[in-house]
Backbone atoms as SQL, in Angstrom:
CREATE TABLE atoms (id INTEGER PRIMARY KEY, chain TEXT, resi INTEGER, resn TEXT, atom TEXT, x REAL, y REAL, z REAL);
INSERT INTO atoms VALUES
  (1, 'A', 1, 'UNK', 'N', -0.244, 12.132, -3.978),
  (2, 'A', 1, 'UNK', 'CA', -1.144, 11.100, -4.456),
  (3, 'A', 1, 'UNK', 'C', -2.520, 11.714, -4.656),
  (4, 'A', 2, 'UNK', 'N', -2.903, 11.218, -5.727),
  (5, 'A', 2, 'UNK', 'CA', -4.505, 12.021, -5.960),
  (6, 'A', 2, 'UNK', 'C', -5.168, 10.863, -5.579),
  (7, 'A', 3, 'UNK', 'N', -6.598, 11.041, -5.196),
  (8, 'A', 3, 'UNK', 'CA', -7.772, 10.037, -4.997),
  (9, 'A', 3, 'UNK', 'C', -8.001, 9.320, -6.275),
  (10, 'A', 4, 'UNK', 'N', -7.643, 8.390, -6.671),
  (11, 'A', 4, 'UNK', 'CA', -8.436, 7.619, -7.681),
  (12, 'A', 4, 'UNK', 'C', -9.571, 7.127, -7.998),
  (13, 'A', 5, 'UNK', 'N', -10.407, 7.797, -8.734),
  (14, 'A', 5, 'UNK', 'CA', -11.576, 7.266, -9.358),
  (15, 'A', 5, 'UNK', 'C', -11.777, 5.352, -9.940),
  (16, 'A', 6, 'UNK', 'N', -10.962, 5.115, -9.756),
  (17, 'A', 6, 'UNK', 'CA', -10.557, 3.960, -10.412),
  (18, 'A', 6, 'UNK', 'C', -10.769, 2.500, -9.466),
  (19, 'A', 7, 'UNK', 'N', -10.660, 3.008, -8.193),
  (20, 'A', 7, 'UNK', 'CA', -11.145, 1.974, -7.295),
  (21, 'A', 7, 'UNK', 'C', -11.752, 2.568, -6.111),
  (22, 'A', 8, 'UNK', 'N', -12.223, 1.720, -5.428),
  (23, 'A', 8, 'UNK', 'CA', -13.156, 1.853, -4.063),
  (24, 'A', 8, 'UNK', 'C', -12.741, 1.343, -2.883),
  (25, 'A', 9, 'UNK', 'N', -12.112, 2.040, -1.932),
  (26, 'A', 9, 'UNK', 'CA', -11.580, 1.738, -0.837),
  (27, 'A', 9, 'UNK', 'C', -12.386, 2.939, 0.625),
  (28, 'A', 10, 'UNK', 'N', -12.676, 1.797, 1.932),
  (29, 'A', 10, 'UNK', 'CA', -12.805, 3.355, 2.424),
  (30, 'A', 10, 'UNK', 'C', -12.346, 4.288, 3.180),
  (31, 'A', 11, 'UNK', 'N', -12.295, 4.959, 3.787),
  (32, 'A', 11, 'UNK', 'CA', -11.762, 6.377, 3.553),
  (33, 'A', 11, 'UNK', 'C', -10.908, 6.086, 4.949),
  (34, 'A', 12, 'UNK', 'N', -11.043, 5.259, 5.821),
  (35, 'A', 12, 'UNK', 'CA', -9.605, 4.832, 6.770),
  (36, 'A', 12, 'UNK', 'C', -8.593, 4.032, 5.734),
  (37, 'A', 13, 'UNK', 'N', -8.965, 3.294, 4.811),
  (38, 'A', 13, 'UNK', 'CA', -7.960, 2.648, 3.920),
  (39, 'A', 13, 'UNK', 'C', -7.268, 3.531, 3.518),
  (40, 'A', 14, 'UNK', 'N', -7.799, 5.062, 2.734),
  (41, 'A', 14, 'UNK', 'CA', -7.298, 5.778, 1.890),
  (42, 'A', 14, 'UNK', 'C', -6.284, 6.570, 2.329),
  (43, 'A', 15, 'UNK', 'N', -6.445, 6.856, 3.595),
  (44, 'A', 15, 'UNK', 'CA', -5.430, 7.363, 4.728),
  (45, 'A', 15, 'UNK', 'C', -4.527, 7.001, 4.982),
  (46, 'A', 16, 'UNK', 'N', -4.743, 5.583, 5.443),
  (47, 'A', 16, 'UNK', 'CA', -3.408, 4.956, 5.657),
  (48, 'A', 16, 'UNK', 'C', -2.649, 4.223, 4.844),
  (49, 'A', 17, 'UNK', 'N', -2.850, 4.533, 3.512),
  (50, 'A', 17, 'UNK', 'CA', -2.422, 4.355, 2.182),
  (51, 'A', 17, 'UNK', 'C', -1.601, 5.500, 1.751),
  (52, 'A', 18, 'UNK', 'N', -2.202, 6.687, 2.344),
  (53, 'A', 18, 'UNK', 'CA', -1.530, 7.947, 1.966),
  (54, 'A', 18, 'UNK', 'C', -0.109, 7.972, 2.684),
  (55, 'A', 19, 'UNK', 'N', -0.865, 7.573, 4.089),
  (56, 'A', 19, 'UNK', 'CA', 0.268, 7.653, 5.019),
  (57, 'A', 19, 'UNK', 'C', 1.774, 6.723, 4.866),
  (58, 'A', 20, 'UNK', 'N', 1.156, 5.260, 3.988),
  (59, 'A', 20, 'UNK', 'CA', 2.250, 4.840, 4.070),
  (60, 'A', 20, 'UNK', 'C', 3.264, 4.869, 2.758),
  (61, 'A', 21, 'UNK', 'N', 2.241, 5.569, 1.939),
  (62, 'A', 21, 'UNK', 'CA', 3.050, 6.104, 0.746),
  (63, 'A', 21, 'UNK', 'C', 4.032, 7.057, 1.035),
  (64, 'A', 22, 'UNK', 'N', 3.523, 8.520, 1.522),
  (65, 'A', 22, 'UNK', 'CA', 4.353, 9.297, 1.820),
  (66, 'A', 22, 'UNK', 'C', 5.381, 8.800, 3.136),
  (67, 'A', 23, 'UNK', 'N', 5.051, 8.150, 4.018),
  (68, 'A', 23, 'UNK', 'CA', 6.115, 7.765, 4.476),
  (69, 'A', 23, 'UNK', 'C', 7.365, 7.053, 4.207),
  (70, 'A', 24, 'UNK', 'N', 6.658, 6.025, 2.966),
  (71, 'A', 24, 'UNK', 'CA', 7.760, 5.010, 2.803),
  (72, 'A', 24, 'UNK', 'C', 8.482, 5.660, 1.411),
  (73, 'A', 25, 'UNK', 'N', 7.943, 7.284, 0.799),
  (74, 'A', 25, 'UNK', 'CA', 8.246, 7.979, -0.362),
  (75, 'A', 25, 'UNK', 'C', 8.150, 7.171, -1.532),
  (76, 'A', 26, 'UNK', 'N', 7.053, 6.349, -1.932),
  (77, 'A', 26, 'UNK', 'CA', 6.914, 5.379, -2.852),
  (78, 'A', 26, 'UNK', 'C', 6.167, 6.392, -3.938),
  (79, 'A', 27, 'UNK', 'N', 7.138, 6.210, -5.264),
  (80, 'A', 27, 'UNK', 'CA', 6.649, 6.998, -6.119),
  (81, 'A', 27, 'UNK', 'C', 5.384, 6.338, -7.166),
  (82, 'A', 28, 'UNK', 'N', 4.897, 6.875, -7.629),
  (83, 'A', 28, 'UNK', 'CA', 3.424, 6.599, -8.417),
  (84, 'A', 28, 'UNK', 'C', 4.406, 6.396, -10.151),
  (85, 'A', 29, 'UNK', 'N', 3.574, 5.327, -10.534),
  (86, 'A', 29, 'UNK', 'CA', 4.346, 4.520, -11.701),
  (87, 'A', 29, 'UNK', 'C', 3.693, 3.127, -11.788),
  (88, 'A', 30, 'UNK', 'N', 4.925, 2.253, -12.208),
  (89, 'A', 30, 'UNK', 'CA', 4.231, 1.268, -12.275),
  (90, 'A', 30, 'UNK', 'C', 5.286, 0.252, -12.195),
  (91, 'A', 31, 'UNK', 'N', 4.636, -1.124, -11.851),
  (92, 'A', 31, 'UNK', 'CA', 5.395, -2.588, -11.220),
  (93, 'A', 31, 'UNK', 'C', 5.267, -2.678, -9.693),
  (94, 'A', 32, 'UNK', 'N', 4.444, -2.044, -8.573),
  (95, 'A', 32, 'UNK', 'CA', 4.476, -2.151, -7.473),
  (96, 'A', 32, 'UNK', 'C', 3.650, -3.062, -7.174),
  (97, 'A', 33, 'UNK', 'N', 2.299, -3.483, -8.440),
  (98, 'A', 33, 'UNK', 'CA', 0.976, -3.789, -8.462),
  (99, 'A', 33, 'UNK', 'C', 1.471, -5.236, -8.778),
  (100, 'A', 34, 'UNK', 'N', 2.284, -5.871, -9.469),
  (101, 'A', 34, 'UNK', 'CA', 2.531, -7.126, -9.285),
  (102, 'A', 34, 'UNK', 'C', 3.669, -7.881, -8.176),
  (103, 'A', 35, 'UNK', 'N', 4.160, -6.977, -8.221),
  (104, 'A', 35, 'UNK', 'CA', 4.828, -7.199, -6.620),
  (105, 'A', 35, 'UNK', 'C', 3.837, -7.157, -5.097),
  (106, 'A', 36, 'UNK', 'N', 2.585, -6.590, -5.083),
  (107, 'A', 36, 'UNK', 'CA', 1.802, -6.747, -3.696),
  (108, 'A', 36, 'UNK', 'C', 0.476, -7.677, -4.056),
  (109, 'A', 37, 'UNK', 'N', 0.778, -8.332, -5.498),
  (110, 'A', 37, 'UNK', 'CA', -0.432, -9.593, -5.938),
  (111, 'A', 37, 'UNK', 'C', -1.612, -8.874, -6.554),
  (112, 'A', 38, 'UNK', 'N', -1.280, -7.435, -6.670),
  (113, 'A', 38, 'UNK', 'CA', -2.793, -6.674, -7.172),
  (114, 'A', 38, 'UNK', 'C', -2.594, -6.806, -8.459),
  (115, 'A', 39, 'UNK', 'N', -3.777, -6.728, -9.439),
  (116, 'A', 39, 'UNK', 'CA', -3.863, -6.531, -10.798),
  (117, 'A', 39, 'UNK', 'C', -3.270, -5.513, -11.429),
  (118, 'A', 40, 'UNK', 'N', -1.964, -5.816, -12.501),
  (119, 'A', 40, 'UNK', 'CA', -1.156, -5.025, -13.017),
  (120, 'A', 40, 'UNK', 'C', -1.731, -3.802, -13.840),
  (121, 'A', 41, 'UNK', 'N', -3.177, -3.372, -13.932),
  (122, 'A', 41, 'UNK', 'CA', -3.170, -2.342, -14.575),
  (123, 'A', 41, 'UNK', 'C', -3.700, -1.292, -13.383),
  (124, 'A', 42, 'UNK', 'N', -3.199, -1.402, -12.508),
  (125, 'A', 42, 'UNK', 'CA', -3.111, -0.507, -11.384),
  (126, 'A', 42, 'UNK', 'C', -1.475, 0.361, -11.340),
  (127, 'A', 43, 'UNK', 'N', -1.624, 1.854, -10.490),
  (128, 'A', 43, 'UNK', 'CA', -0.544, 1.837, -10.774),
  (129, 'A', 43, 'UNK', 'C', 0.095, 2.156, -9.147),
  (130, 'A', 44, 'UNK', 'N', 1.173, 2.552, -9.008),
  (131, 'A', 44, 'UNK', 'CA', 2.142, 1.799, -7.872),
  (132, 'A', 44, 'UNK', 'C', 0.926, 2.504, -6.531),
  (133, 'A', 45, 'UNK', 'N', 0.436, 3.521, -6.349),
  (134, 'A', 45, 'UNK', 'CA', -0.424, 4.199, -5.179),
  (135, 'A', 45, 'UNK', 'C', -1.393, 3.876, -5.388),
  (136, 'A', 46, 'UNK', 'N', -1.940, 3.570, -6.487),
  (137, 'A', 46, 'UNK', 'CA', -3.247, 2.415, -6.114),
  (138, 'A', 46, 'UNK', 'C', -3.139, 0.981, -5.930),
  (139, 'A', 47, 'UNK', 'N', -2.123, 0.549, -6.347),
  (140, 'A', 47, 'UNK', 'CA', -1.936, -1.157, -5.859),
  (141, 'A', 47, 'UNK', 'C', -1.433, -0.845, -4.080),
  (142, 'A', 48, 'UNK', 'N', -0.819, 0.727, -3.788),
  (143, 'A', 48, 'UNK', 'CA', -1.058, 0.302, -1.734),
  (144, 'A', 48, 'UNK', 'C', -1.882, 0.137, -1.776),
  (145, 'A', 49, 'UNK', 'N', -3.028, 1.130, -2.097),
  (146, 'A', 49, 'UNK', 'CA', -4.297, 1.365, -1.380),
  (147, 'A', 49, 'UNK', 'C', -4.795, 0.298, -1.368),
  (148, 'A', 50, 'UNK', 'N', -4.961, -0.675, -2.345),
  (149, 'A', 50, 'UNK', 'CA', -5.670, -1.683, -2.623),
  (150, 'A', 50, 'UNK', 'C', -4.752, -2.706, -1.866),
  (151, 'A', 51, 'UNK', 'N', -4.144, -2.786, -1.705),
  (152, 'A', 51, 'UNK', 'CA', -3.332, -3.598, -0.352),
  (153, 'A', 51, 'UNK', 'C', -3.437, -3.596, 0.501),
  (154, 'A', 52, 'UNK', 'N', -3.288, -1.808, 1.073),
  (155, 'A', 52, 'UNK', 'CA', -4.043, -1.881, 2.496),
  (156, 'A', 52, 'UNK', 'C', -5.279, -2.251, 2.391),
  (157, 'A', 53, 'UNK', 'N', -6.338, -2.468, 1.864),
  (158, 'A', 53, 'UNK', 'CA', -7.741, -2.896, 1.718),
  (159, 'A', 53, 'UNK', 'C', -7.722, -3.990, 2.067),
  (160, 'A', 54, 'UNK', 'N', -7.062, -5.043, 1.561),
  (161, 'A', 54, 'UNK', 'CA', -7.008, -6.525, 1.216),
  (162, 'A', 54, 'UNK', 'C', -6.288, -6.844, 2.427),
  (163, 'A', 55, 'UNK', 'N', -5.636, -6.472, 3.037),
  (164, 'A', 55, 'UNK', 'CA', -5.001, -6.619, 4.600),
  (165, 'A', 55, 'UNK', 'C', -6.300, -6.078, 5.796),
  (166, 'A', 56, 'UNK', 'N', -6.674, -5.113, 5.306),
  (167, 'A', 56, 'UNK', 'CA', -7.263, -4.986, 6.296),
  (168, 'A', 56, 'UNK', 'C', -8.889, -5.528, 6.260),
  (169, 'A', 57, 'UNK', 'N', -9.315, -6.254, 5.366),
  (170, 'A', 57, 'UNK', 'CA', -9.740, -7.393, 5.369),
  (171, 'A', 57, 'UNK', 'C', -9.434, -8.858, 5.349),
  (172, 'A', 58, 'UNK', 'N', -8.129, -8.921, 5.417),
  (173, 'A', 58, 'UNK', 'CA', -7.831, -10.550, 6.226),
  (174, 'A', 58, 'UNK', 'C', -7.576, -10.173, 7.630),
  (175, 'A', 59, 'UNK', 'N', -7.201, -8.897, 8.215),
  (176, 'A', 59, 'UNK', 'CA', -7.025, -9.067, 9.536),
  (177, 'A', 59, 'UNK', 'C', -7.093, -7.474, 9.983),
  (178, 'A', 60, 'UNK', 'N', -8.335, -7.139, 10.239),
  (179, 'A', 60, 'UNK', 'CA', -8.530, -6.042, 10.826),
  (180, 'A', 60, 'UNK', 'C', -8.323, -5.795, 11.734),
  (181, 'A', 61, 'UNK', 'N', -8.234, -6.567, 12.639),
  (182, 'A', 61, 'UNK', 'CA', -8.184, -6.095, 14.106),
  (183, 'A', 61, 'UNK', 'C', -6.876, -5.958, 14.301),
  (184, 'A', 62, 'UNK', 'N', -5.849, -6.420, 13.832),
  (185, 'A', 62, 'UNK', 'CA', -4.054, -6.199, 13.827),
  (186, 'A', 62, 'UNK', 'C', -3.913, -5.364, 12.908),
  (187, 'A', 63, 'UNK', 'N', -4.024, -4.934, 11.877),
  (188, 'A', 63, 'UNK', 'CA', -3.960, -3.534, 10.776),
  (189, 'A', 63, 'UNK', 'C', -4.377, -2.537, 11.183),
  (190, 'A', 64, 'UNK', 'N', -5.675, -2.759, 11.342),
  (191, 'A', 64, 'UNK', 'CA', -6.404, -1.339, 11.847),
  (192, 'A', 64, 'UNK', 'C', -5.397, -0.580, 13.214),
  (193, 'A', 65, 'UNK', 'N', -5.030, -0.954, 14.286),
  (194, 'A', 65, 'UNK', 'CA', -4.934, -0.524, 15.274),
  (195, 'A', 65, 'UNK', 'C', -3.298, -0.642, 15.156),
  (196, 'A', 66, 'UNK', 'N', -2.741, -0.916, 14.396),
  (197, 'A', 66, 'UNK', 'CA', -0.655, -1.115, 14.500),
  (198, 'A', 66, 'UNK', 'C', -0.217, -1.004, 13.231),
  (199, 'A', 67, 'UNK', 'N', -0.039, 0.356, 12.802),
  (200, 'A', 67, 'UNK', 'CA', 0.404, 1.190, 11.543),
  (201, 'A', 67, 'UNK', 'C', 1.521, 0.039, 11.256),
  (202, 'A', 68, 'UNK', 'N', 2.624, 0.393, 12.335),
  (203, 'A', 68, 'UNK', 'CA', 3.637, -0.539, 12.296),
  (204, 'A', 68, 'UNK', 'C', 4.103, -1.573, 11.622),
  (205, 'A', 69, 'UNK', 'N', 2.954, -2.530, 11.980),
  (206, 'A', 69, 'UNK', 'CA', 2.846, -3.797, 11.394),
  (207, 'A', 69, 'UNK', 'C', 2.433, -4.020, 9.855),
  (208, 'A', 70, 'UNK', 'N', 1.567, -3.186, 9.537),
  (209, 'A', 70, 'UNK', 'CA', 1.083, -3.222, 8.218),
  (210, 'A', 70, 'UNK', 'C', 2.413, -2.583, 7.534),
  (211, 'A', 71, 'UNK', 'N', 3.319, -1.064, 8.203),
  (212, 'A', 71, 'UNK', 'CA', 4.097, -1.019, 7.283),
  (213, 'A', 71, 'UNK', 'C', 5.096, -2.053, 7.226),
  (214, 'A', 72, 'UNK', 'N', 5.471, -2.770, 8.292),
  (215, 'A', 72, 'UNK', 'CA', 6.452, -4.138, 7.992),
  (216, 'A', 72, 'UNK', 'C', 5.837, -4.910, 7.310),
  (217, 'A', 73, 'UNK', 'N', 4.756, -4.709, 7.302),
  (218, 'A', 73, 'UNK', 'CA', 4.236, -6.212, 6.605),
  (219, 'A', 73, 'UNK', 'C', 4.610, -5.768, 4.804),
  (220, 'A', 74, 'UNK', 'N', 4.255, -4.741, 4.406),
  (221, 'A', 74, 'UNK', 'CA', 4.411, -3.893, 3.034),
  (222, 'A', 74, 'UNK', 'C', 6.312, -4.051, 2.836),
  (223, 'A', 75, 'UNK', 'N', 6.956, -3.352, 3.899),
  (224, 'A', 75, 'UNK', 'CA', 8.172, -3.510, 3.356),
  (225, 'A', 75, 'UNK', 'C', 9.046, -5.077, 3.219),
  (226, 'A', 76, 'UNK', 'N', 8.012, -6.122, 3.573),
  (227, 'A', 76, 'UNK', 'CA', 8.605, -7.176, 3.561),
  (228, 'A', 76, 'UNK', 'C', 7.977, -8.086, 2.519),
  (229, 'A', 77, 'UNK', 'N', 7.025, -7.104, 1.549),
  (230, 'A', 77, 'UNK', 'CA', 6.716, -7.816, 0.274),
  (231, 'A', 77, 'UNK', 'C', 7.451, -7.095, -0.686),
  (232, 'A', 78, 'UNK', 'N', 8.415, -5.893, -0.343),
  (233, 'A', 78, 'UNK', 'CA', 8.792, -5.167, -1.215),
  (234, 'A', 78, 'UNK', 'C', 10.165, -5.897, -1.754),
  (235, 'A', 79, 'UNK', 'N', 11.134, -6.778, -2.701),
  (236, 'A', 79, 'UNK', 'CA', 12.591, -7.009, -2.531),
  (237, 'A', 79, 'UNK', 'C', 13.067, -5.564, -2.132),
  (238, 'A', 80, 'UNK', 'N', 13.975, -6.300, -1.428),
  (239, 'A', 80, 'UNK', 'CA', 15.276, -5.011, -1.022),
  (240, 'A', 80, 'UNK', 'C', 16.263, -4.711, -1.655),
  (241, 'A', 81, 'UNK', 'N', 15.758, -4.649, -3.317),
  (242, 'A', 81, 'UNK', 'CA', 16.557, -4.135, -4.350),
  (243, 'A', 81, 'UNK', 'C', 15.860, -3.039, -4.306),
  (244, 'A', 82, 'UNK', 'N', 14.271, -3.345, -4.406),
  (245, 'A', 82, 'UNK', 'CA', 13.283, -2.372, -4.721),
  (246, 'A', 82, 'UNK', 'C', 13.723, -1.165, -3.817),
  (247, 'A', 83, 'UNK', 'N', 14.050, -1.219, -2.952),
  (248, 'A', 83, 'UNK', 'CA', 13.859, -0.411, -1.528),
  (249, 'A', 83, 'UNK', 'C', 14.633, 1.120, -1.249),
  (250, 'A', 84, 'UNK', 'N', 14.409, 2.109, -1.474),
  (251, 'A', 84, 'UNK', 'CA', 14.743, 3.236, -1.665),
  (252, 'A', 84, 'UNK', 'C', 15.738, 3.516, 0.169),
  (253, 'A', 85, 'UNK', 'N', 16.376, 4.424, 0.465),
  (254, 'A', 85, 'UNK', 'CA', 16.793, 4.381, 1.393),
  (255, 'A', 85, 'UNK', 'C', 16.132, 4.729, 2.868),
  (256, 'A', 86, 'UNK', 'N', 14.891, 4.990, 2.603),
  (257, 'A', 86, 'UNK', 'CA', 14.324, 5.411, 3.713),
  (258, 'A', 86, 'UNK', 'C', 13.358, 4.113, 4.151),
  (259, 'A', 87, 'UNK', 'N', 13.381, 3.317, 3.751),
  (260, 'A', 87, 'UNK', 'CA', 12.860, 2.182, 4.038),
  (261, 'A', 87, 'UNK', 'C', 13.266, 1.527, 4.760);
């Protein structure tokens, strides 16, 4: 994932955006951005990032501190058609 010029997140967002990209092996493309409610001309690693943002401004204090949860919370906006096997 490269840093995108394209939006503004900060730099604990960008991390754990990275982190849950490469963890959850979510490839960069496109349609992820209307599936997590972000604006479709984003593309699939910037609609996380911008997810984790938007989570971790409705509820920081449970995001910030429980990776966990934020990634359940992500794989349970994902359908489980979408869902690659490591998910």
């Amino acid at each position: 994932m490269t840093d995108s010029p394209n939006i503004w997140v900060t730099p604990k967002v960008r991390t754990v955006a990275k982190m849950l990209i490469n963890d959850l092996h979510i490839r960069d493309g496109e349609g992820l951005a209307a599936i997590l409610c972000v604006a479709p001309n984003f593309s699939n690693h910037e609609a996380v990032t911008l997810w984790v943002q938007a989570k971790y401004s409705i509820n920081y204090e449970k995001y910030s501190t429980d990776y966990f949860a934020l990634r359940n919370a992500l794989i349970a906006n994902v359908p489980h058609y979408l869902q690659g096997d490591t998910w």
